[in-house]
N, C-alpha and C positions, 0 to 999 in steps of 0.2 A: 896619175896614181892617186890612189885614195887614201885621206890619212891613216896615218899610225895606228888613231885608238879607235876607228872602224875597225881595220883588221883585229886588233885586240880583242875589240869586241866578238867579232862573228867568232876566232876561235875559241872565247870564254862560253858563248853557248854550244859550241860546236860539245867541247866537256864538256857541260854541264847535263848537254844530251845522250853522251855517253854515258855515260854516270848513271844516267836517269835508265836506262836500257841496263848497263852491268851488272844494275842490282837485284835487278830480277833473275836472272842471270846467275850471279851469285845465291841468292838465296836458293836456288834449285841444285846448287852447287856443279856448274856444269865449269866444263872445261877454261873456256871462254868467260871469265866473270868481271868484274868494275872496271881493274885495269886495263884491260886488255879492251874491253868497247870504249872503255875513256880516248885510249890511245889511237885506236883504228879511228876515231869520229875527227879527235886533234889532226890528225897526220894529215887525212884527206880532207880537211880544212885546207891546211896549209898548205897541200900540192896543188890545190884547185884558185889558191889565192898565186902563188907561183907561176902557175900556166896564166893568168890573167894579165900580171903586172910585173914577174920576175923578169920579162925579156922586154920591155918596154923602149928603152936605151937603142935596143937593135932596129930599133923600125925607120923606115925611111932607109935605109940603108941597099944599094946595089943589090940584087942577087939575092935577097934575103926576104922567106916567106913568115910571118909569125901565125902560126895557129893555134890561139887559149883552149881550143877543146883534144889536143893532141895531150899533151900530161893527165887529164881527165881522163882521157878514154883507155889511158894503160893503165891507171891505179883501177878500175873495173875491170879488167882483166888479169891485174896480179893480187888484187886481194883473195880471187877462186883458191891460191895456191894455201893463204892463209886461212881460209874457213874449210878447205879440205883436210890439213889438220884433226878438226874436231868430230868428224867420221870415221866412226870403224864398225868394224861388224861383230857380231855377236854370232859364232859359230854356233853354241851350245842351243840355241832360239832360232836362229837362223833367220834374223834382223837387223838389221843395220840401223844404227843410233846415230846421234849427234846431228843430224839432218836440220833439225830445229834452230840449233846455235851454230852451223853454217851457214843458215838463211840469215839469220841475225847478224851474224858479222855482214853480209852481202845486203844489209839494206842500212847497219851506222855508218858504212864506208858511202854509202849516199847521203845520207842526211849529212856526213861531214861534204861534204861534194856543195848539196845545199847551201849550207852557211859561208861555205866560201865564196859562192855566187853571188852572195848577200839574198837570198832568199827564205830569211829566217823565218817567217810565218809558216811558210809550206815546211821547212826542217821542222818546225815544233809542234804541227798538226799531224806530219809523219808518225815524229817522235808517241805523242801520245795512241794514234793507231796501231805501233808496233806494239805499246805496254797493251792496247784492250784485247789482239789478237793472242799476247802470249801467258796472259793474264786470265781476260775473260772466257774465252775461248777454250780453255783449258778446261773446264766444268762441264763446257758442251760436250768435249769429245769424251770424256767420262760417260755420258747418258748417252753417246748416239753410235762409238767405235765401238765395235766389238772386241779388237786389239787394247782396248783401256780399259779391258775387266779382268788384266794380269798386271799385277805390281811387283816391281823391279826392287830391294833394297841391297845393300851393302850393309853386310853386320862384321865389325870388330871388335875382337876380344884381346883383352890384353891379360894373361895369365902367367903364374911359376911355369916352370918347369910341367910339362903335360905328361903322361900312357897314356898308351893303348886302353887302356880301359872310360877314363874321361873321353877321349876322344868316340870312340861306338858310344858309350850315354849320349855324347852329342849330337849324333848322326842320329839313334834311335829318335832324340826327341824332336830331329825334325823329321824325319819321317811319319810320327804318330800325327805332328800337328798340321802335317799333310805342306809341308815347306821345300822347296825342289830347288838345290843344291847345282846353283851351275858352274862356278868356280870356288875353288878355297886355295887358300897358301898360308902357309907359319915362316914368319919369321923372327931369327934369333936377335934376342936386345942384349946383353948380358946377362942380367941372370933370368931375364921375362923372356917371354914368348909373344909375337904378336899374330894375330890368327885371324884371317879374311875369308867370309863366306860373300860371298855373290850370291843370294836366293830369290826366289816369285815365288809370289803365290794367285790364288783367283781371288779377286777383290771379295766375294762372297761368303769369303775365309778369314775375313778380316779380322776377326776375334782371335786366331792362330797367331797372331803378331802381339796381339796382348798377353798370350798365355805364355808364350817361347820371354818375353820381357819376364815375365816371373819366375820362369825358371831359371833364366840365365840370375837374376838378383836373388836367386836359392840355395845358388850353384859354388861352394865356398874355394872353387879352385879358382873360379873367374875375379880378377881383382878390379875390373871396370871394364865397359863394354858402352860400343856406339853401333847406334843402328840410324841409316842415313837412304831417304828414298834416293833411287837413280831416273832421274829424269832424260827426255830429249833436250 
């Protein structure tokens, strides 16, 4: 068996390359964000180091077969259940999102696989492949997809007590600023209101996202408001 503070070690990069993955992640604010890749990278660390050296004791023994890639080969087959999770569809569009931070969960559950091998160079050449794909790559598909010249945001309003009448102003003004409404909900705080629009628009329109900011900050029912891209 190998010492202690090897193992230490491969799981302390093992984090550290989640981390490095969850923040991107995070910052796109998807489902799957720091923790959640910190953890999936830790775990499959540690199962991979398990499968290697947890059954050690047993060998030599009668009737007894040890195979290190048997515990490996199921945590690649139950992490699907974990990055399916982060998939859903989008009726309104008729798209299915999340695809992106599935694949992500399905390559830190390797790289933690990696480090538990002790193959930390290749984990950390990974690592940085996964950031220039989900990073760099992202720019590309802006100039080259024709599906990435419609933008996705989540607008929340936090207001009194609402009418019918602020509400149709609201509706009006996205409709002049050509803003397409694919979900909305209010819900009740005590005595506020919290009020969720799901809207797109054609990246082309992009000035329509600066204009609707100015109204909503004109708007004296509205007492503060977030507006949050929706990314894969």
């Amino acid at each position: 068996m190998i010492p202690l503070s090897t193992m230490l070690l491969r799981l302390g990069l093992a984090l550290l390359f989640g981390v490095a993955i969850g923040i991107e992640r995070e910052f796109r604010a998807q489902p799957a964000g720091m923790r959640t890749m910190a953890l999936i990278s830790l775990g499959t660390c540690l199962f991979m180091l398990l499968s290697q050296y947890g059954f050690e004791d047993l060998q030599g023994l009668p009737h007894i077969q040890i195979d290190p890639s048997r515990v490996a080969s199921y945590v690649v087959a139950g992490i699907g259940f974990l990055g399916g999770g982060s998939i859903f569809l989008n009726q309104a569009k008729d798209r299915v999102r999340g695809l992106t931070t599935a694949a992500t969960v399905w390559v830190v559950a390797a790289i933690g696989l990696a480090c538990g091998a002790g193959m930390l160079l290749l984990a950390l050449i990974t690592t940085g492949l996964v950031l220039l794909v989900l990073v760099g790559l992202r720019f590309g598909e802006r100039l080259f997809s024709p599906r990435k010249t419609v933008e996705d945001y989540m607008l929340t309003l936090e207001t009194g007590p609402t009418t019918d009448e602020f509400l149709q102003n609201l509706y009006a003004s996205f409709e002049k600023l050509h803003l397409r409404i694919i979900s909305n909900g209010i819900h009740k705080k005590r005595a506020k209101e919290l009020i969720t629009f799901s809207i797109t628009f054609k990246r082309r329109e992009e000035k329509s996202l600066h204009q609707l900011v100015s109204i909503l900050n004109d708007t004296p029912e509205i007492q503060s408001f977030s507006l949050q891209e929706l990314d894969e």
